[in-house]
LOLO-380644 format. One record per residue: residue number from 1; chain; x, y, z of N, C-alpha, C in turn. Coordinates in steps of 0.05 Angstrom, whole numbers, plus 5000, padded with zeros to 4 digits. Example, Ala and Ser with C-alpha at 12.3 -4.5 7.8 and 13.67 -1.06 7.14 Angstrom:
REM residues 2
1/A/5264/4886/5156/5246/4910/5156/5264/4934/5156
2/A/5257/4955/5142/5273/4979/5143/5258/5001/5157
//
This chain:
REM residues 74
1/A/5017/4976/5000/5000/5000/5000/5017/5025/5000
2/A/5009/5049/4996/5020/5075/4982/5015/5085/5010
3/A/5036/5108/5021/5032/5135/5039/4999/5147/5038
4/A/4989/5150/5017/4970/5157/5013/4941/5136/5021
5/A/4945/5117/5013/4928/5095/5014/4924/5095/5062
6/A/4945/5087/5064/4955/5081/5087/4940/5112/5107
7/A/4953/5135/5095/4944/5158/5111/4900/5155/5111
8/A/4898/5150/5087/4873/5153/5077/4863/5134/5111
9/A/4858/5111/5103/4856/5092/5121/4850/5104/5150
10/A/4874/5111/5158/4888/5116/5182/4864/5140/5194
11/A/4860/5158/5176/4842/5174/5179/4815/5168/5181
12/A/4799/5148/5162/4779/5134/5157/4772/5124/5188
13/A/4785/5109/5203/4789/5093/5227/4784/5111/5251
14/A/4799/5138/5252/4800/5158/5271/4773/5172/5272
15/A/4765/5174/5246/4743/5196/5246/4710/5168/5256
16/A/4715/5153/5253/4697/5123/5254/4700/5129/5285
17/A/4722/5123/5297/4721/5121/5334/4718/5150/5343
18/A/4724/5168/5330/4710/5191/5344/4681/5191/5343
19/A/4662/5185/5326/4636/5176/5318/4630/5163/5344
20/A/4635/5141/5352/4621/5129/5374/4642/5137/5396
21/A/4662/5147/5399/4665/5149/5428/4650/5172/5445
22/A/4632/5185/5433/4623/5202/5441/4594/5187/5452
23/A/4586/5168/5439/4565/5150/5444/4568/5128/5460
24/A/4582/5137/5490/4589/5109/5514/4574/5101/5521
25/A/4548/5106/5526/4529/5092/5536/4503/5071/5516
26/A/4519/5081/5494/4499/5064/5470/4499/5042/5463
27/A/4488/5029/5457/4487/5000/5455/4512/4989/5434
28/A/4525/4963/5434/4533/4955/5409/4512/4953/5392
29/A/4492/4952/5390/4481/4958/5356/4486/4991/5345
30/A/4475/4997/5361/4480/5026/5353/4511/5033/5337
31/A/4520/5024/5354/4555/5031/5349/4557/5022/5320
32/A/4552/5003/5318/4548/4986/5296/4543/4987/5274
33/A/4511/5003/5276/4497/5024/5259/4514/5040/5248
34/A/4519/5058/5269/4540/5082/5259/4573/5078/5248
35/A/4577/5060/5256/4604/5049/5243/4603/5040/5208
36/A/4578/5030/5210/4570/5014/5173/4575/5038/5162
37/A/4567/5058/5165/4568/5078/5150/4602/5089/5135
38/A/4610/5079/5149/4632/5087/5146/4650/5051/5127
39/A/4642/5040/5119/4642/5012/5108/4666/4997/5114
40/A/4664/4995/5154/4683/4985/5164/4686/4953/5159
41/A/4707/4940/5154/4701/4911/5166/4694/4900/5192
42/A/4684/4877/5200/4681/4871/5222/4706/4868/5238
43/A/4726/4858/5230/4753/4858/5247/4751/4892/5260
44/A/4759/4908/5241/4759/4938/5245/4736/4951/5262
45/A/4719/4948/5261/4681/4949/5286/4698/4933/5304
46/A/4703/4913/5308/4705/4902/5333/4729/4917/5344
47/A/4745/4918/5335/4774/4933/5349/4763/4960/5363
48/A/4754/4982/5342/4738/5000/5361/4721/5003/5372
49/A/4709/4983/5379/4692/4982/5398/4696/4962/5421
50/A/4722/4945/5422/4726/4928/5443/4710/4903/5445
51/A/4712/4900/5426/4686/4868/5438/4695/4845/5409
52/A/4688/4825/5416/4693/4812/5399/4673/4805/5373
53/A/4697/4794/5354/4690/4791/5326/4662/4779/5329
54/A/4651/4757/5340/4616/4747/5326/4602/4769/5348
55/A/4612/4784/5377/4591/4803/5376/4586/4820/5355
56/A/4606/4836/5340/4601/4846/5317/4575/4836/5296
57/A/4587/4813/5295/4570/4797/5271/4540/4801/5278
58/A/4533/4793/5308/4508/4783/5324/4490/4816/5323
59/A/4509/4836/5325/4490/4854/5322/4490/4869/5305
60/A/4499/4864/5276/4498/4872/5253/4473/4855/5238
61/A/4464/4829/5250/4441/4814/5251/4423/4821/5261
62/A/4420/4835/5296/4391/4843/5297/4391/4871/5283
63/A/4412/4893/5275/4404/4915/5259/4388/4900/5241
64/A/4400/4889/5220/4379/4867/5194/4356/4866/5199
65/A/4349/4845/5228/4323/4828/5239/4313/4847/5250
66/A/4319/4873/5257/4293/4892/5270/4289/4923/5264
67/A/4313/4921/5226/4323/4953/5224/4327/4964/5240
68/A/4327/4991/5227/4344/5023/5229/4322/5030/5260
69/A/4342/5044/5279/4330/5052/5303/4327/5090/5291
70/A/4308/5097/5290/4302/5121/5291/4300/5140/5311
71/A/4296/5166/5319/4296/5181/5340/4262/5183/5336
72/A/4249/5185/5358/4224/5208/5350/4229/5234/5350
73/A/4206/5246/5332/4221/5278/5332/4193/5284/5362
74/A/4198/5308/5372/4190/5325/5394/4167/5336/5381
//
């Protein structure tokens, strides 16, 4: 991989765990949620978020089995 490729990355990863570390009290799906967006692998979700690889998996399945969690609006 290229300086560029590598920086790209490196940045992709940082800006992903700033995303949820602001979100400590949220569930791993959530985290989860918000991580896809960013079209992490599961190795990479699990590392920033501390938990292991099939929890990843397990709740990238109930996102699937129960969709997108929405806010209500006020």
């Amino acid at each position: 991989m290229s300086a560029d490729t590598n920086s790209s990355e490196a940045i992709r990863l940082m800006l992903a765990y700033l995303c949820v570390a602001t979100e400590k009290e949220a569930s791993l799906e959530r985290k989860v949620e918000i991580l896809d967006k960013f079209d992490l692998a599961d190795a990479e979700i699990a590392k920033l978020c501390n938990s292991a690889l099939q929890s990843i998996r397990n709740a990238r399945h109930y996102n699937r089995k129960h969709g997108k969690k929405s806010k209500k609006s006020r």
